[in-house]
C-alpha positions in Angstrom: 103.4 98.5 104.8 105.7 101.4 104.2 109.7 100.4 104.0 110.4 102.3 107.3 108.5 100.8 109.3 109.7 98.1 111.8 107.6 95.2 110.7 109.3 95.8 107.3 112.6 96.0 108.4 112.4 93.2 110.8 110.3 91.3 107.7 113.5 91.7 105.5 116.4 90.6 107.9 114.1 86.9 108.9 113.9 86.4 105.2 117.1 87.4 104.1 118.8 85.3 107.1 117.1 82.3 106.3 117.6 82.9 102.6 121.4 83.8 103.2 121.2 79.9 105.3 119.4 78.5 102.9 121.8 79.4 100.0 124.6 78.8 102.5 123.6 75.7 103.2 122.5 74.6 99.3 126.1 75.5 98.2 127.4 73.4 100.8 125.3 70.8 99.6 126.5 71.1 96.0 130.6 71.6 96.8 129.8 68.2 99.1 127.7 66.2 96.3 130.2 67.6 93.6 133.2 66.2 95.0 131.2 63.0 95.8 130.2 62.1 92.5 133.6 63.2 91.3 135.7 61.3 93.4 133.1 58.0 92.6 133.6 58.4 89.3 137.2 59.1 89.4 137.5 55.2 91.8 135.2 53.5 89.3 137.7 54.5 86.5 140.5 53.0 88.5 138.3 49.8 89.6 138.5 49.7 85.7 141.6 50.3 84.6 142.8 47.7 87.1 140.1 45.0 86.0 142.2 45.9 82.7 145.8 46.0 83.8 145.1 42.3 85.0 143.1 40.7 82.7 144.7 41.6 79.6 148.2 42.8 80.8 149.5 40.8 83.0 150.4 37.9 80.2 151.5 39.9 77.4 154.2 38.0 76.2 152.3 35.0 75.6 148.9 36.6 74.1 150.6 39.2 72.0 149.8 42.8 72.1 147.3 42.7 69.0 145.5 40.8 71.5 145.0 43.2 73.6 144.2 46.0 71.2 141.1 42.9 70.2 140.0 42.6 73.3 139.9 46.4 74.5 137.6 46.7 71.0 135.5 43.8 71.9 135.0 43.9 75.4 135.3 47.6 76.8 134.1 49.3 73.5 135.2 52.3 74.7 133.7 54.4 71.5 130.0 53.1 72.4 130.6 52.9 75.8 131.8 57.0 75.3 134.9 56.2 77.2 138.7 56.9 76.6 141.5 54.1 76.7 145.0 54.3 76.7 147.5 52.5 77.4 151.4 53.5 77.4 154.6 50.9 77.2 157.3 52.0 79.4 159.3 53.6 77.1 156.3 56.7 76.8 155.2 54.5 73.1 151.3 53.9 72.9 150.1 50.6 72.5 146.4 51.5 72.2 144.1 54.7 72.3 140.8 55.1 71.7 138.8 56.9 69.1 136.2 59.9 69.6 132.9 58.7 71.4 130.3 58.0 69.7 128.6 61.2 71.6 131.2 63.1 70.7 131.4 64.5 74.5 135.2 64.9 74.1 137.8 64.6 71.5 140.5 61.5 72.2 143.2 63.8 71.1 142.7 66.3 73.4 143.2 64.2 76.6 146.6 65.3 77.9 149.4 62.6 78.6 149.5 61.5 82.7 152.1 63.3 83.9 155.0 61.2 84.0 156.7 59.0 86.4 153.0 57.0 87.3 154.3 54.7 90.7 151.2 54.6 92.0 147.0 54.2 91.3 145.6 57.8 90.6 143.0 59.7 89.3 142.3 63.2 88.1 140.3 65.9 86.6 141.1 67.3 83.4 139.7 70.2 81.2 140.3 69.8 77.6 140.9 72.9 75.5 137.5 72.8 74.6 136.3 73.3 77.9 134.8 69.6 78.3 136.1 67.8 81.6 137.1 64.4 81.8 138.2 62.2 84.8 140.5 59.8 84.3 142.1 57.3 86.1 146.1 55.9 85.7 146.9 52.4 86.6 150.4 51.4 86.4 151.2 47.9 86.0 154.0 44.8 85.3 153.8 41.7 83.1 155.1 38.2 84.2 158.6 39.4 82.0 158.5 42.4 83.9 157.6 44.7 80.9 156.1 47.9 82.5 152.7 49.5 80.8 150.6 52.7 81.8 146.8 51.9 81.8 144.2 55.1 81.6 140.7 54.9 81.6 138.6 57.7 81.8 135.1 59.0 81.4 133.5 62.3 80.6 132.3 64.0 83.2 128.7 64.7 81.5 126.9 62.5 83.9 127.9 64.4 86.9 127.5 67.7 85.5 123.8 66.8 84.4 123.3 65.7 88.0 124.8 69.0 89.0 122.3 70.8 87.1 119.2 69.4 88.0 120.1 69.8 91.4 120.2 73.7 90.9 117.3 73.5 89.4 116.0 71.8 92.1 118.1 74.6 94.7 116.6 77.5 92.8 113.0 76.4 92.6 113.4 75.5 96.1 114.7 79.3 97.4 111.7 80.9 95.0 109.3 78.5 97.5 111.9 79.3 100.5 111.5 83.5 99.5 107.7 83.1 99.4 107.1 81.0 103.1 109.8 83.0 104.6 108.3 86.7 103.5 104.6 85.0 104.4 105.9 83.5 107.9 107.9 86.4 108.9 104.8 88.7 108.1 102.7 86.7 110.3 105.3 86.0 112.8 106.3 89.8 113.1 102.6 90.5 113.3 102.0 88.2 115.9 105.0 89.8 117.6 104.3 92.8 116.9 100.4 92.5 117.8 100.5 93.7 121.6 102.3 97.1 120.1 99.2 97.1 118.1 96.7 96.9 121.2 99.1 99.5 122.9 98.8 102.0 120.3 95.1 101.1 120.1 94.6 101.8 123.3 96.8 104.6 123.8 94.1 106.7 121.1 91.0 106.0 123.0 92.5 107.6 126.2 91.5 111.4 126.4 90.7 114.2 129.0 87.0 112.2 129.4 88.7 108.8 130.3 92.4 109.6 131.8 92.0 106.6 134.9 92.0 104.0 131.5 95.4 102.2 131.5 97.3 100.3 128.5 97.4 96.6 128.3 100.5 95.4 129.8 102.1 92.8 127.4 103.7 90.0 130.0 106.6 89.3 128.0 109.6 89.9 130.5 110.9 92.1 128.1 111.3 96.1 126.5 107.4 95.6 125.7 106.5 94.7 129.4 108.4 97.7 130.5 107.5 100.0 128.2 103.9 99.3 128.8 104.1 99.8 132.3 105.9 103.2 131.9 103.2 104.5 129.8 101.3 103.7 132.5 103.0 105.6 134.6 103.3 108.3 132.6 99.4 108.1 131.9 98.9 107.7 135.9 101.2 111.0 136.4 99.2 113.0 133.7 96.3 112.0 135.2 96.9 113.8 138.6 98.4 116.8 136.7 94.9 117.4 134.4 93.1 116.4 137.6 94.5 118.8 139.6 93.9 121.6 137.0 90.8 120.7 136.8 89.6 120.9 140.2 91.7 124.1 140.3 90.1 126.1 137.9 86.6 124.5 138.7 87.3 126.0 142.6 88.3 129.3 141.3 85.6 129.4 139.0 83.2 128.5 141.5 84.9 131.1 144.4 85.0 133.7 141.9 81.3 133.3 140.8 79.7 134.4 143.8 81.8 137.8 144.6 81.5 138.7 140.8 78.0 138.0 141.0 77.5 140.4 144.2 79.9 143.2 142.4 77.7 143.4 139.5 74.3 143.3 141.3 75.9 146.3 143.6 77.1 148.2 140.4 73.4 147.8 138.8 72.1 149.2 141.9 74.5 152.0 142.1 74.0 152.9 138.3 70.5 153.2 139.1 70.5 156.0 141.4 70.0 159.1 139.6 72.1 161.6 141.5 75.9 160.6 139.8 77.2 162.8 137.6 77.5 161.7 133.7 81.1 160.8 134.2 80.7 158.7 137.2 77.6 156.9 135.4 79.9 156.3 132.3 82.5 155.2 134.2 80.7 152.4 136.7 78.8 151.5 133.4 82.1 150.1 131.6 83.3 148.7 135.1 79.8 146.5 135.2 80.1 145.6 131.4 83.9 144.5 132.5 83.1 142.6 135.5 79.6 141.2 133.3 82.6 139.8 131.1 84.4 138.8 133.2 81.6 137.0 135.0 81.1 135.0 131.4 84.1 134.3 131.3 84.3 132.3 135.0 80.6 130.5 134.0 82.3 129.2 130.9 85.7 128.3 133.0 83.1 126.4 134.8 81.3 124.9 132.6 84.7 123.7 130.8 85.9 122.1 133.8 82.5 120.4 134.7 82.8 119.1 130.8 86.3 117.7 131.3 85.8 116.0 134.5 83.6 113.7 133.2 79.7 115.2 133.9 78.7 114.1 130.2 79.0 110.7 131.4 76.0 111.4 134.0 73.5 112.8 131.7 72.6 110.7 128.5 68.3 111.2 127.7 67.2 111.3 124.0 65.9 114.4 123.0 65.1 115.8 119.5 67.8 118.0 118.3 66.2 119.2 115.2 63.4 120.8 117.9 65.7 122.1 119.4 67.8 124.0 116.6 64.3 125.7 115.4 63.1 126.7 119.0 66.7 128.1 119.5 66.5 129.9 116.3 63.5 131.3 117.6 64.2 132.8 120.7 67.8 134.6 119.1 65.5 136.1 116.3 64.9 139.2 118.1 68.8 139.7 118.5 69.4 139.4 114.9 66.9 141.6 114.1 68.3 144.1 115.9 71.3 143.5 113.7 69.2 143.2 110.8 70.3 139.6 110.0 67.9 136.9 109.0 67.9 133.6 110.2 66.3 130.3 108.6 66.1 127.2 110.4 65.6 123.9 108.1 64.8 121.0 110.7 62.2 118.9 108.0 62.1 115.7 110.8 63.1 114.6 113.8 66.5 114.0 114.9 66.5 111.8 118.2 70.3 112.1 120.1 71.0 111.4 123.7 72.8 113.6 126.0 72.0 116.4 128.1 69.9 119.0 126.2 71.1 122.0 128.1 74.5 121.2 127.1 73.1 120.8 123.5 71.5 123.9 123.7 74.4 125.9 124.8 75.9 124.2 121.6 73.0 125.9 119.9 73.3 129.2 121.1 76.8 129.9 121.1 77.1 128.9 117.6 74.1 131.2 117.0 75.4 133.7 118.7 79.0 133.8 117.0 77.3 134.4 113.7 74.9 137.0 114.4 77.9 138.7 116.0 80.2 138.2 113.2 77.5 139.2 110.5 77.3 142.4 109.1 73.7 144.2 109.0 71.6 142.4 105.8 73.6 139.2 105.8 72.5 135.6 106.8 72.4 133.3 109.1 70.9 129.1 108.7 71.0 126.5 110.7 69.7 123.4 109.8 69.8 119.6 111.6 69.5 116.2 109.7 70.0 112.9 109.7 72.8 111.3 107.6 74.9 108.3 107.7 73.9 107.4 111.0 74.3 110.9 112.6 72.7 113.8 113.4 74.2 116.8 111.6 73.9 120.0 113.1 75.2 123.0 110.1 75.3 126.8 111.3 76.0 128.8 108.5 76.7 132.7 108.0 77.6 135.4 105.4 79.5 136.9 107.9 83.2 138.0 107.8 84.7 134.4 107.7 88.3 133.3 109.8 91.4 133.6 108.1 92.6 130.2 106.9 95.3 130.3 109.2 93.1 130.9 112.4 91.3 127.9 111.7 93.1 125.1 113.1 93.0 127.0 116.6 89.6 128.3 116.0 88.5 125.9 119.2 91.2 126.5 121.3 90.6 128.1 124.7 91.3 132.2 124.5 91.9 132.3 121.1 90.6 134.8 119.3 91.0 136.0 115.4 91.2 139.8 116.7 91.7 140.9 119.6 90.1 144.2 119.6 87.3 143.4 118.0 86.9 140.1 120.3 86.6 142.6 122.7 84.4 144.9 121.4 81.8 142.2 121.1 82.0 140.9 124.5 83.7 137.9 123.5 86.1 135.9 125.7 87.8 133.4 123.2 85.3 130.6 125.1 82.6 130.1 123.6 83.9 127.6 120.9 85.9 125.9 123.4 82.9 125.3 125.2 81.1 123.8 121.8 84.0 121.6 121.5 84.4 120.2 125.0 80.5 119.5 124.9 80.6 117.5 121.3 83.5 115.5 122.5 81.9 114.8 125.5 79.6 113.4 123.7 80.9 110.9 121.6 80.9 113.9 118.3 82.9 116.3 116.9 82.7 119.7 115.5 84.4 121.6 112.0 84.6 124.8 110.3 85.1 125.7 106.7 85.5 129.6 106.4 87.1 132.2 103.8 87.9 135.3 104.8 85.0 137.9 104.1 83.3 134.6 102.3 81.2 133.5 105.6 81.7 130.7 107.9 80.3 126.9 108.1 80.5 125.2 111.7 79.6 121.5 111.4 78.7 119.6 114.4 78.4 116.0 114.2 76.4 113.6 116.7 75.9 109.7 116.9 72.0 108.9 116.7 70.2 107.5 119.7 70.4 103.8 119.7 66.4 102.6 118.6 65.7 106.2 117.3 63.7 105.9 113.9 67.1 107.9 112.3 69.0 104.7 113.6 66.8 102.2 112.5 66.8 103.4 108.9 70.8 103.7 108.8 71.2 100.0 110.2 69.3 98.9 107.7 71.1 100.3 105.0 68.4 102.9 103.6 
């Protein structure tokens, strides 16, 4: 999954949304629980400090302040107890103050002096110089005589803060598991989301010239998807009828223009024949019938293109053996390469069962032939060979012929195209013959490649699927 693409992106904002609410949502959680435990602690101190104020202040006079001072140390034992106790006459003296706890979680001295006048019950938060925090709660009170004291209790805030921090723990262990679901849900969700884009696109690369009426799946959603589904279709639909009606427009002019060409050349033969034209008439009516010959080619493979593309592969599917077919092909284009003095070996050592229509395969045959004996200089090669391999037939033609420029190659098979002109021409070819191979591979569920140098040869490379039940088959399913 590359970081462009959309099920990334769309991946990334579901779990940073609900990471962003989840952390949201935790420090919410941890301001809200903070200030709970705060503010309990801070009303517990002044529970205290009240329990104090009236139990032990309230009769001063007739207990005696070194009473008092006993009881604190007896009773509240604020050094075990790690608390802090003071408490202030009204004239700012100190009647009593604890020592240090006995954790030493804050130092006794350290804990400022309540802001003065106290009228009513209070609490607050301080933060000693040392950094420590400590709530404590101020209490003022009256005796029976009317003697005014200042009562402060207060605790550290330890307790809460080791609350505080397990709960983070317990936040950031709980976003690692939050990251991991949210990244694996929105994955599966943006998949699942994303999986009728999937069956589109799927779709959308089986359709070719041989099965244009196919249609995309229409995703009923309601939504972009739904519409953009059914204007693909459209578009497919409108294609359709273009390539259609190319189609049956070149296979009518191709099939009008056979029948005159074919008439033109048999009345050019006959007048060629007759022996009383004069050398210059005969030369000239003899490139006229090798023009309209060409041209003649060139409307048979027009034809034959257009036959291909509208779907006449699909009518014609028998096994045959293409490795018999190679050698006997071979055999019978001999003669021409002779004449060239070329050599051609065939290597067909079994059978090799396809299915399709063996003229078609044949023409594959001899126009790959054909283009290397022409291409071939006089003592070169040529070798064609057929096996089976990896559950297909392999047709190789190979030749020590002039090889295609690397650039050439990726239009090799287009219709027309031809490396150079003149010498196209010279040879009588048309730019159609590869085409032609082309259209009938693809037809037939295979495909065809070249690897060439320039002046190094050429290699054309057809591959075929095997008959279903063929021997070939067999062995392949079964893994040998």
């Amino acid at each position: 999954m590359t970081t462009r693409s959309i099920r990334f992106r769309l991946v990334v904002w579901y779990a940073g949304l609900l990471i962003a609410i989840f952390v949201l949502l935790g420090s919410l959680i941890y301001a809200g629980l903070k200030s709970y435990l705060v503010r309990n602690l801070g009303l517990t101190q002044v529970q205290r400090a009240q329990q104090m104020a009236e139990t032990l202040l309230a009769n001063v006079e007739k207990t005696g302040e070194a009473h008092v001072v006993e009881e604190i140390n007896s009773w509240v034992t604020p050094e075990v107890n790690n608390r802090f106790v003071r408490i202030t006459r009204g004239d700012s003296s100190v009647l009593y103050v604890s020592r240090n706890p006995r954790d030493m979680s804050f130092e006794a001295s350290q804990v400022p002096t309540y802001p003065k006048p106290v009228t009513q019950i209070s609490w607050q938060t301080e933060i000693l110089p040392d950094g420590r925090g400590i709530v404590v709660a101020a209490v003022p009170c009256q005796s029976s005589s009317g003697l005014h004291f200042l009562v402060e209790v207060g605790v550290p805030l330890k307790s809460v803060q080791s609350i505080l921090h397990h709960f983070v723990i317990l936040l950031v262990s709980g976003l690692a598991v939050m990251v991991a679901v949210s990244i694996a849900g929105g994955y599966l969700l943006v998949g699942h989301a994303l999986a009728p884009v999937d069956q589109i696109a799927s779709s959308a690369e089986r359709i070719s010239l041989q099965n244009l009426s196919d249609r995309l799946p229409i995703a009923r959603t309601g939504d972009e998807l739904e519409r953009l589904s059914i204007s693909l279709n459209n578009m497919i639909a409108r294609l359709e009828d273009a390539v259609r009606h190319n189609q049956r427009f070149i296979a009518d002019a191709s099939h009008e223009l056979r029948t005159p060409l074919t008439l033109v050349n048999g009345e050019l033969e006959s007048i060629v024949q007759k022996s009383n034209l004069s050398q210059e008439n005969l030369q000239t009516l003899s490139n006229i019938l090798e023009e309209v010959e060409r041209l003649r080619r060139i409307v048979e493979g027009l034809f034959a293109i257009s036959r291909l593309d509208s779907g006449e592969a699909e009518k014609k599917w028998l096994p045959f053996d293409l490795a018999e077919l190679a050698a006997s092909t071979a055999g019978q284009l001999e003669p021409l390469a002779e004449d060239k003095g070329i050599s051609i070996s065939s290597t067909t050592p079994n059978a090799v069962i396809i299915e399709g229509d063996r003229s078609r395969f044949k023409q594959v045959v001899v126009n790959l032939l054909d283009n290397a004996i022409k291409y071939t200089s006089s003592g070169g090669q040529v070798r064609i060979s057929v096996v089976a391999r990896d559950g297909h037939a392999v047709l190789e033609v190979a030749d020590t012929g002039i090889g295609i420029p690397l650039e050439a190659q990726p239009r090799i098979f287009e219709r027309f195209f031809r490396v150079d002109e003149a010498r196209s021409r010279e040879l009588g070819g048309a730019g159609l013959g590869l085409s032609i191979v082309k259209s009938i591979c693809v037809a037939y569920g295979g495909k065809v490649e070249v690897e060439s140098a320039q002046g190094g040869g050429s290699r054309f490379k057809v591959e075929l699927p095997l008959a279903e039940g063929s021997k070939n088959s067999k062995l392949y399913k079964n893994g040998n």
